[in-house]
C-alpha positions in Angstrom: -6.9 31.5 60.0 -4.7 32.5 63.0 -3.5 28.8 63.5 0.0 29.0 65.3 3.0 27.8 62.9 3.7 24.6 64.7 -0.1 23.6 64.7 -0.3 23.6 61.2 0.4 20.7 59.0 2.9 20.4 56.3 3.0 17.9 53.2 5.4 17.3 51.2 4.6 18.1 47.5 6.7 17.3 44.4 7.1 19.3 41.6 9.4 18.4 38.1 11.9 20.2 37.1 12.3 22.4 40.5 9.0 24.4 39.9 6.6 24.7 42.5 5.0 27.9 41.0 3.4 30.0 43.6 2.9 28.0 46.3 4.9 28.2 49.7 7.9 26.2 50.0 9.4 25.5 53.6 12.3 23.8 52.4 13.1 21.0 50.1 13.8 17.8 51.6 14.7 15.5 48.8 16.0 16.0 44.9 16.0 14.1 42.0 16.0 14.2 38.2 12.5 14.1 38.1 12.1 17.4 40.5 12.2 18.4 43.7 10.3 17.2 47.2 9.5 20.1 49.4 7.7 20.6 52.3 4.9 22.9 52.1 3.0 24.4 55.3 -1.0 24.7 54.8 -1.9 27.7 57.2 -5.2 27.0 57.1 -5.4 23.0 57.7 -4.6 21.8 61.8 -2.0 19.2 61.9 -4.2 15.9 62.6 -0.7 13.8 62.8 0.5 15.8 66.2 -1.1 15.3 69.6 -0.3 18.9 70.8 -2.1 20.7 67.9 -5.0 18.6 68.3 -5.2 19.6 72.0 -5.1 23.0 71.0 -7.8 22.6 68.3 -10.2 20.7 70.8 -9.5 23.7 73.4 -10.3 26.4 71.0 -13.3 24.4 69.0 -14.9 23.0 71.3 -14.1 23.8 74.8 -14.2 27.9 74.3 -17.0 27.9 71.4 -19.0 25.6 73.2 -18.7 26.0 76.6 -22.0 28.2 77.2 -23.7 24.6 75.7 -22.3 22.1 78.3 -25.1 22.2 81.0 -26.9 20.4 77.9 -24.2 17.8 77.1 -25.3 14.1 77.3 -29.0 15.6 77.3 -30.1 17.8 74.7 -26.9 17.5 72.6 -26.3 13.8 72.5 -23.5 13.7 69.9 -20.7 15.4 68.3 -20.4 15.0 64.6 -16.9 15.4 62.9 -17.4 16.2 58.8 -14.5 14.6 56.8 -11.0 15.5 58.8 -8.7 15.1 56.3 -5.1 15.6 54.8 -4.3 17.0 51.2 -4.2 15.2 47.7 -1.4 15.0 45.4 0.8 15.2 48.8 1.7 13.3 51.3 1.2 14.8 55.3 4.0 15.0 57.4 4.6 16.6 61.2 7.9 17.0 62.7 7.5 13.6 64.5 7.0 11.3 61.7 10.7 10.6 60.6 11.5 9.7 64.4 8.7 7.7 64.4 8.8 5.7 60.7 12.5 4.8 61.9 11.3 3.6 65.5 8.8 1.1 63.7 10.4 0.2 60.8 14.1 0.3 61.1 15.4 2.7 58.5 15.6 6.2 57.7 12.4 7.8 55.6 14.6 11.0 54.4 17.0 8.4 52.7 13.3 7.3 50.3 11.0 10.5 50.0 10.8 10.3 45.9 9.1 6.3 46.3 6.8 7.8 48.2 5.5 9.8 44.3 7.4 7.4 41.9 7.5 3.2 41.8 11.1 2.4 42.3 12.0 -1.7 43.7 11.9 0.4 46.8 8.5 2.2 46.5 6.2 -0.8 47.3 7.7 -1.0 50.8 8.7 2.2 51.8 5.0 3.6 51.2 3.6 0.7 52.9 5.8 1.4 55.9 4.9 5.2 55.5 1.3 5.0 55.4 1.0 2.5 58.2 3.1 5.1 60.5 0.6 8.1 59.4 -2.3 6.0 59.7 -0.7 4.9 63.4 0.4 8.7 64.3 -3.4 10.2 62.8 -5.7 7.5 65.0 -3.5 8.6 68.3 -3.5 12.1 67.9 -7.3 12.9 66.6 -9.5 10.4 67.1 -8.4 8.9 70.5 -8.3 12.4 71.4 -11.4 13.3 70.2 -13.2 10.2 71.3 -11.7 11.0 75.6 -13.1 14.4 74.9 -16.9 13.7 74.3 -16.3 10.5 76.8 -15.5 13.3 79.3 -18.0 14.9 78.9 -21.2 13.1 78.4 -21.5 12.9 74.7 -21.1 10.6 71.9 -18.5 10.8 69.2 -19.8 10.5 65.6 -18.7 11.7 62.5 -18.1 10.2 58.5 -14.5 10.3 56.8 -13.6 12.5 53.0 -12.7 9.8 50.2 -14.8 6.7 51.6 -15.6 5.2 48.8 -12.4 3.8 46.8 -9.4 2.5 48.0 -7.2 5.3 46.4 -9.1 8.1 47.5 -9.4 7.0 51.0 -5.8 6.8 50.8 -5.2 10.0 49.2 -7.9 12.5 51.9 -8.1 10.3 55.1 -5.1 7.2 54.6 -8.2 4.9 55.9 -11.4 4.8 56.5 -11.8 1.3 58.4 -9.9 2.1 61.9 -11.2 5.6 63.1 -14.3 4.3 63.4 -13.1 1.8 66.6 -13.1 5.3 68.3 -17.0 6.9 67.5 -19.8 5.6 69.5 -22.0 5.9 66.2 -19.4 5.1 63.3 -21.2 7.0 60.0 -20.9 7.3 56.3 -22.0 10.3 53.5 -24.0 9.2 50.5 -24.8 12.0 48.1 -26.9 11.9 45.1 -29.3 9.0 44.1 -27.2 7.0 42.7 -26.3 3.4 44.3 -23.5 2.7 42.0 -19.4 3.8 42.7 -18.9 7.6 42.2 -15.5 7.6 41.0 -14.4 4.7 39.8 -15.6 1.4 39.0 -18.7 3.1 38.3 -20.7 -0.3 37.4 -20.5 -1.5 40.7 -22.6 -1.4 43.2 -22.4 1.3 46.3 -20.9 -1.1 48.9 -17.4 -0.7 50.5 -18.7 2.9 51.8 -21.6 1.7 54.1 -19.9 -1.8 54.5 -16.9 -0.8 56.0 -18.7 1.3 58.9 -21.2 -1.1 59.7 -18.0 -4.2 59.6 -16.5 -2.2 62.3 -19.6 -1.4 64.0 -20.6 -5.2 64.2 -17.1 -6.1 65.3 -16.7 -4.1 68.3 -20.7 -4.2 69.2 -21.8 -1.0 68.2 -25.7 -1.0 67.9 -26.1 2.5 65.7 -24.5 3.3 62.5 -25.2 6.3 60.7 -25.2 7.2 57.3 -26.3 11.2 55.9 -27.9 10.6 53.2 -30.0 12.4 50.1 -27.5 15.5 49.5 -27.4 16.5 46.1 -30.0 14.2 44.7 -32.3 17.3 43.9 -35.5 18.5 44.6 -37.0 16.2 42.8 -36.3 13.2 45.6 -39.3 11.1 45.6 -40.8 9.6 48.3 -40.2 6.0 46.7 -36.2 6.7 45.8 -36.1 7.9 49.3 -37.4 4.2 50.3 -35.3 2.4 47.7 -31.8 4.3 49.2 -33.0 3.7 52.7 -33.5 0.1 52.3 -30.5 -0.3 50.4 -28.4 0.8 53.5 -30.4 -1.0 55.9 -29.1 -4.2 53.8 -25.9 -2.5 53.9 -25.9 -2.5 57.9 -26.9 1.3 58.5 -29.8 1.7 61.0 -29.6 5.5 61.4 -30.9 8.4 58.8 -29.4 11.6 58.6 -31.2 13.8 56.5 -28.9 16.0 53.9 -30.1 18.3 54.8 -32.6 20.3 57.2 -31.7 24.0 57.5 -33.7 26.6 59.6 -33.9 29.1 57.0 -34.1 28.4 53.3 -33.3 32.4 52.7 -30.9 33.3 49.9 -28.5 30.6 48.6 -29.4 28.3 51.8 -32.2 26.5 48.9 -29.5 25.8 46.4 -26.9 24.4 49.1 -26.3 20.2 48.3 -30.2 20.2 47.6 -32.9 18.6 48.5 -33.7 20.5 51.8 -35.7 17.7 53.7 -37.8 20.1 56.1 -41.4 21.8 56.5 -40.7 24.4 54.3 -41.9 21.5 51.1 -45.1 21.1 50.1 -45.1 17.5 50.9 -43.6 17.9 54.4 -47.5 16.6 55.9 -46.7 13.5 54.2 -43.3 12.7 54.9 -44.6 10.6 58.0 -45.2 8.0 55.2 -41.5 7.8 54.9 -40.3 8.5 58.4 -42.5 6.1 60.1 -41.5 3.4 57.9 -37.9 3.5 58.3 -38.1 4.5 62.1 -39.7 0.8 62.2 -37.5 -0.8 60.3 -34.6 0.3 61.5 -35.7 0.3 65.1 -35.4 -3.8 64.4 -32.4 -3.9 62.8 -30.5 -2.2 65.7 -31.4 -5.1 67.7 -29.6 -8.5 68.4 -26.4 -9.9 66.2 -26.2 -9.3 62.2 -25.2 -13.2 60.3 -22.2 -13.3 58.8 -20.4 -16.2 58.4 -17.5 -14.9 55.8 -15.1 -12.3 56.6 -13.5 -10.6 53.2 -10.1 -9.5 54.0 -9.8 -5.5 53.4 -7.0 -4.8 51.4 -6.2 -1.3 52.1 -2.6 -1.7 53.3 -1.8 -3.6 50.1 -3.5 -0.4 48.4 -0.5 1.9 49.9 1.9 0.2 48.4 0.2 1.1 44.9 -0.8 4.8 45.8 1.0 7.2 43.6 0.1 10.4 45.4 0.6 12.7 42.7 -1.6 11.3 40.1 -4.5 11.3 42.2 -7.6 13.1 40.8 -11.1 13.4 42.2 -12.6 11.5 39.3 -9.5 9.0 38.8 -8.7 9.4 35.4 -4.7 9.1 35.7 -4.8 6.4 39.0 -2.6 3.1 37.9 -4.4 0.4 36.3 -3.1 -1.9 39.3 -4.6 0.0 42.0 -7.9 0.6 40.5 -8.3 -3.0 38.9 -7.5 -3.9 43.1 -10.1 -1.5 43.7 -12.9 -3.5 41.3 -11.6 -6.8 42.4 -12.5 -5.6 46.0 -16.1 -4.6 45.2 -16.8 -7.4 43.0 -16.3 -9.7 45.8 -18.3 -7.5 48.0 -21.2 -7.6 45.5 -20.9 -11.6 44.8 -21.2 -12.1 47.8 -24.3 -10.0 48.2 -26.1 -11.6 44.9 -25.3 -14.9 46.3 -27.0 -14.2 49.6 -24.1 -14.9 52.2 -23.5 -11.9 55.1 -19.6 -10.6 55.5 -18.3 -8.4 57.1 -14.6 -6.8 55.7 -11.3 -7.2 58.0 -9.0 -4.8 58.4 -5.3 -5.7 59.4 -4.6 -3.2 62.2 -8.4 -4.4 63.8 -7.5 -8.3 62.2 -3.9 -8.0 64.4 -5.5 -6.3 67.6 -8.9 -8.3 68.0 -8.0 -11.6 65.4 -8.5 -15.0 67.4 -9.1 -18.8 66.0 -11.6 -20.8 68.1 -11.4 -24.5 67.6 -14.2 -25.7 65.1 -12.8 -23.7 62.4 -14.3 -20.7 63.3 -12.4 -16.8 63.5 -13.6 -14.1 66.0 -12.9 -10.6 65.3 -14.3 -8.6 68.4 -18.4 -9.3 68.5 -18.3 -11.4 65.6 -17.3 -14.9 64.5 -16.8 -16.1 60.9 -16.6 -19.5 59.5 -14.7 -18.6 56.1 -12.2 -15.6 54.9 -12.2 -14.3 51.4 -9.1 -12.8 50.2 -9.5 -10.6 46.9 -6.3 -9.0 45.5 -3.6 -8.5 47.7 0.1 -8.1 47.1 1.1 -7.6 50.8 0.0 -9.2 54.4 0.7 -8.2 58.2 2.8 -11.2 59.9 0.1 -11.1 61.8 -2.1 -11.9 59.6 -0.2 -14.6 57.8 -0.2 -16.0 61.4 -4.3 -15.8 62.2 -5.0 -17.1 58.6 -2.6 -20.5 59.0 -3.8 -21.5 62.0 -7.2 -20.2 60.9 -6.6 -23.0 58.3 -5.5 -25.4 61.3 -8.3 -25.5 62.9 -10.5 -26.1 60.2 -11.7 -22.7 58.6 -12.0 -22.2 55.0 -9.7 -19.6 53.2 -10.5 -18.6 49.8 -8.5 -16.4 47.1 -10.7 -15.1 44.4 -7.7 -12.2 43.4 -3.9 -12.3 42.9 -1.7 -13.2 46.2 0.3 -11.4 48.6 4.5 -11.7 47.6 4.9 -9.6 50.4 5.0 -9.4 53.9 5.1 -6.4 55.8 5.5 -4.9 52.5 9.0 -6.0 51.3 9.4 -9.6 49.3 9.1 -12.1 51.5 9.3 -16.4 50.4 7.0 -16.7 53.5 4.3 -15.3 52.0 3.9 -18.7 49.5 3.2 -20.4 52.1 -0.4 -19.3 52.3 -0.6 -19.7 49.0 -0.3 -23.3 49.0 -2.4 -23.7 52.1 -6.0 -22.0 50.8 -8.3 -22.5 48.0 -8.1 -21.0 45.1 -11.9 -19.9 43.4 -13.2 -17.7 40.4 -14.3 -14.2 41.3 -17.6 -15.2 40.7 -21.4 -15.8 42.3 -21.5 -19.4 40.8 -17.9 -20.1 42.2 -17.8 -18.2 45.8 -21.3 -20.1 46.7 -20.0 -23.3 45.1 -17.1 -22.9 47.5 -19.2 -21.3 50.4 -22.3 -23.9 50.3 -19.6 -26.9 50.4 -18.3 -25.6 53.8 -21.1 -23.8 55.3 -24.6 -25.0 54.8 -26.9 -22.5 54.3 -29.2 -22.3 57.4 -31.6 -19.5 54.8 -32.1 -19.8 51.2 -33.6 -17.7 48.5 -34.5 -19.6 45.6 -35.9 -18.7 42.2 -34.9 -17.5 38.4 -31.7 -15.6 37.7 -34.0 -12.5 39.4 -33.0 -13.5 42.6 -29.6 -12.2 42.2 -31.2 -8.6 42.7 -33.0 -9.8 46.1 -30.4 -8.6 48.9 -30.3 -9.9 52.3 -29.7 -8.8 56.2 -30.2 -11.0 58.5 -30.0 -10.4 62.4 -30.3 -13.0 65.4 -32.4 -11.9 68.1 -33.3 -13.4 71.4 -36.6 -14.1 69.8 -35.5 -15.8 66.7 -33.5 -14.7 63.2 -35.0 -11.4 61.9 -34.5 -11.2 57.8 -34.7 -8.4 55.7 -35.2 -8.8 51.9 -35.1 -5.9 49.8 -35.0 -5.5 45.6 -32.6 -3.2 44.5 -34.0 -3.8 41.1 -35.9 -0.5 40.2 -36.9 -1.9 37.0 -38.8 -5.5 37.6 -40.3 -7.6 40.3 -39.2 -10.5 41.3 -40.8 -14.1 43.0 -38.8 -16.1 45.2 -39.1 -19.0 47.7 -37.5 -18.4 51.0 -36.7 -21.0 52.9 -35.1 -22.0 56.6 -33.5 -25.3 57.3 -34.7 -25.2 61.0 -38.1 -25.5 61.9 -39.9 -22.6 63.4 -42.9 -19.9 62.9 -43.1 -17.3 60.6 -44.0 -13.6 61.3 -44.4 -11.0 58.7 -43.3 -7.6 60.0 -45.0 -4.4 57.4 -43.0 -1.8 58.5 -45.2 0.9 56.1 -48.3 -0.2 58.5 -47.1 -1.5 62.1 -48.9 -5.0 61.6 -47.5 -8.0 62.3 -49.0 -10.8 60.5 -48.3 -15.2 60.8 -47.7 -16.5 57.9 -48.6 -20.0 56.0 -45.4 -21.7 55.0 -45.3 -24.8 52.8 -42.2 -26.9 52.4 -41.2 -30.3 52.7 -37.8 -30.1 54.2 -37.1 -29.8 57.9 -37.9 -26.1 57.5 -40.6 -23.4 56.9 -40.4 -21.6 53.5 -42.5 -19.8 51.6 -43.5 -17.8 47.9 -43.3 -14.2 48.3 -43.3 -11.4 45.5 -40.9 -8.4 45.7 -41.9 -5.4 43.6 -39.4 -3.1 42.1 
């Protein structure tokens, strides 16, 4: 409440016709005949986009209130976990170094184009690509490396989940991304409310996957061996055992290997009961049998935070293409007034993600700003990204590209790798129109958005080293696999609640079989049939 004026961050708000009603106005920066753009101080909000605010944050937050608790750093207290740092929709942040530093990158003035950055001009696609990239730029430098050298000094790891995960425009709108912060956290994490496994917002027929998929991308790519995700909030207190099991194992596919419970309080006195229910502790009547639950995933996930998780295709994120869509202003929680272009980019995005999924093939997503600093092609056609290495790049809608990205996916190309376009193509490069963006264009494949078209495409370049094969069914059998130094781990899970499902797995290598039961500790061979060069066997997978 007491936060010093220059520690505070400002956005710039617009409001028509020169009316910004009771709110604070610093002074107004821009003027058109739609309204005026003014900037606006938030007295209560730190300014995340300046280095020296931050410092003073971390001083007062953690350093003063916790200083009585550092003999137990990097013991008792292993972690620090930051809940949603974040900026404030229907504006845009700003800090007093942001114009000096949007002209050092980008070569022109950003006073001279504050109205693109609320209304599509020929200008606005480029200026707000350029503006976003410079906030995203200035917000990773002054908060999260800082954050991440503070628990470094001191013993503990950094941890934490972003506001607005789960869409392109939201993301945008509360955090500007939610790919890149996590290259600073130890254990990258995610929030999952509800028990629903379907988009919140928008797209709400699709599956729950960019959320989870973007952590545990990261996480993979820069060898990070836990990923967290705090799960159950707001699903009630009517949370059964068996949806508890059916959200777990959906995020294990998804590449998260660490429960939080939403949420365990000391105290359920007063309105502590109704906070985000269910309380997962042992004030419930079940609480002597939530070892049923708790041993089971503590097992299962235990194995999945070990060796290397299989992905051969990397699906190109399309964030930065999203900024240049992002009307600031129209931006609601539930996304009833977002553009049709920005939320149909949105869809295309996740119906990749979930083709790919229903059609059995691991991916990871790429981000540009991780693409341009860890992007390499080895020879064999193959891409490494950090840890990882990918044989084939899926681009879904994108109406923008890095140079730097051009670059990796042409020689990608070169050297054998197989890039596919199941959305609309970039125009752009860098944001602003650029003939050098066809060139891609004529170099890749072009493939329906589609399960029958990705793994027709796919399975002609790749060969499948693990197959799942059965009626229409399978589609609902989701796969992780991991490679250990004992052999490939697979998990198979139904997210079907409704019906079973039979399916023969099968591996093109030969080798034994072991079946792992997670609910009981056994591990069991098992009798494998088959006449290729393989194992495989008939299993049945219950809703």
């Amino acid at each position: 409440p007491d936060l010093e004026p220059a520690s505070r961050l400002r956005v710039v708000a617009f409001s028509p016709h020169g009316d910004q009603g009771e709110k604070e106005i610093e002074r107004v920066v821009a003027r058109d005949e739609r309204g005026i753009y003014y900037l606006r101080p938030l007295r209560h909000f730190v300014d995340l986009l300046n280095p020296e605010a931050v410092r003073g944050y971390l001083k007062r937050a953690y350093e003063s209130s916790w200083s009585r608790l550092a003999p137990h750093f990097g013991k008792t207290i292993s972690s620090v976990w930051v809940d949603e740092p974040q900026f404030f929709p229907t504006t845009v942040p700003w800090t007093d170094a942001l114009p000096q530093e949007f002209e050092r990158r980008w070569g022109y003035p950003l006073a001279d184009y504050i109205p693109a950055l609320f209304h599509r001009s020929p200008d606005s696609a480029k200026v707000r690509h350029h503006y976003w990239r410079t906030v995203v730029a200035m917000f990773l430098e002054a908060y999260f490396a800082q954050v991440a050298a503070w628990c470094e000094r001191h013993g503990l790891k950094f941890s934490g989940h972003l506001y607005g995960e789960d869409s392109l425009p939201h993301q945008i709108a509360w955090t500007a991304t939610a790919t890149t912060p996590y290259l600073y956290m130890q254990i990258p994490g995610v929030d999952h409310l509800s028990r629903n496994l379907t988009y919140p917002r928008i797209s709400r027929d699709l599956m729950f996957i960019l959320t989870p998929k973007q952590c545990s991308s990261v996480a993979n790519q820069t060898g990070k061996r836990e990923v967290l995700a705090e799960m159950y909030g707001t699903s009630s207190q009517g949370l059964t055992f068996q949806e508890q099991r059916w959200i777990g194992d959906y995020f294990a596919l998804m590449g998260i290997n660490y429960r939080c419970l939403h949420g365990s309080f000391y105290s359920m006195r007063g309105r502590r009961k109704r906070i985000h229910v269910p309380h997962l502790s042992y004030q419930q009547p079940w609480w002597p049998h939530f070892s049923q639950v708790s041993t089971y995933f503590k097992r299962l996930l235990y194995a999945l935070r070990h060796g290397t998780y299989v992905a051969d295709v990397l699906v190109l994120h399309p964030l930065e293409s999203a900024f240049s869509l992002f009307d600031p202003a129209d931006f609601t929680m539930a996304g009833d007034r977002l553009a049709d272009d920005i939320v149909a980019m949105n869809r295309q995005l996740g119906l990749v993600s979930e083709n790919l999924m229903r059609i059995h093939r691991g991916f990871d997503y790429g981000d540009e700003e991780i693409l341009s600093r860890m992007g390499e092609v080895l020879p064999g056609g193959r891409l490494r990204v950090g840890s990882m290495t990918y044989r084939a790049v899926v681009l879904p809608d994108v109406i923008t590209l890095r140079e730097s990205t051009l670059k990796l996916l042409e020689s990608f190309i070169e050297a054998g790798g197989l890039v596919l376009a199941a959305g609309s193509l970039s125009e752009r490069i860098e944001g602003a129109l650029d003939p050098r963006a066809g060139r891609l264009g004529r170099r890749l494949r072009r493939v329906e958005n589609s399960p029958e078209a990705l793994a027709r495409a796919l399975d002609g370049h790749i060969p499948r080293e693990f197959a799942v094969e059965g009626d229409e069914r399978i589609r609902n059998l989701w796969v992780h696999q991991r490679d250990t130094e004992e052999g490939r781990l697979v998990f198979v899970a139904n997210i079907d609640r409704s019906a079973p499902c039979s399916a023969r797995l099968s591996w093109s290598e030969s080798g034994v079989l072991e079946e792992w039961d997670a609910v009981s500790g056994d591990v069991r061979a098992v009798a494998t049939s088959g006449s290729g060069a393989g194992p495989s066997v008939e299993l049945e997978f219950g809703p």
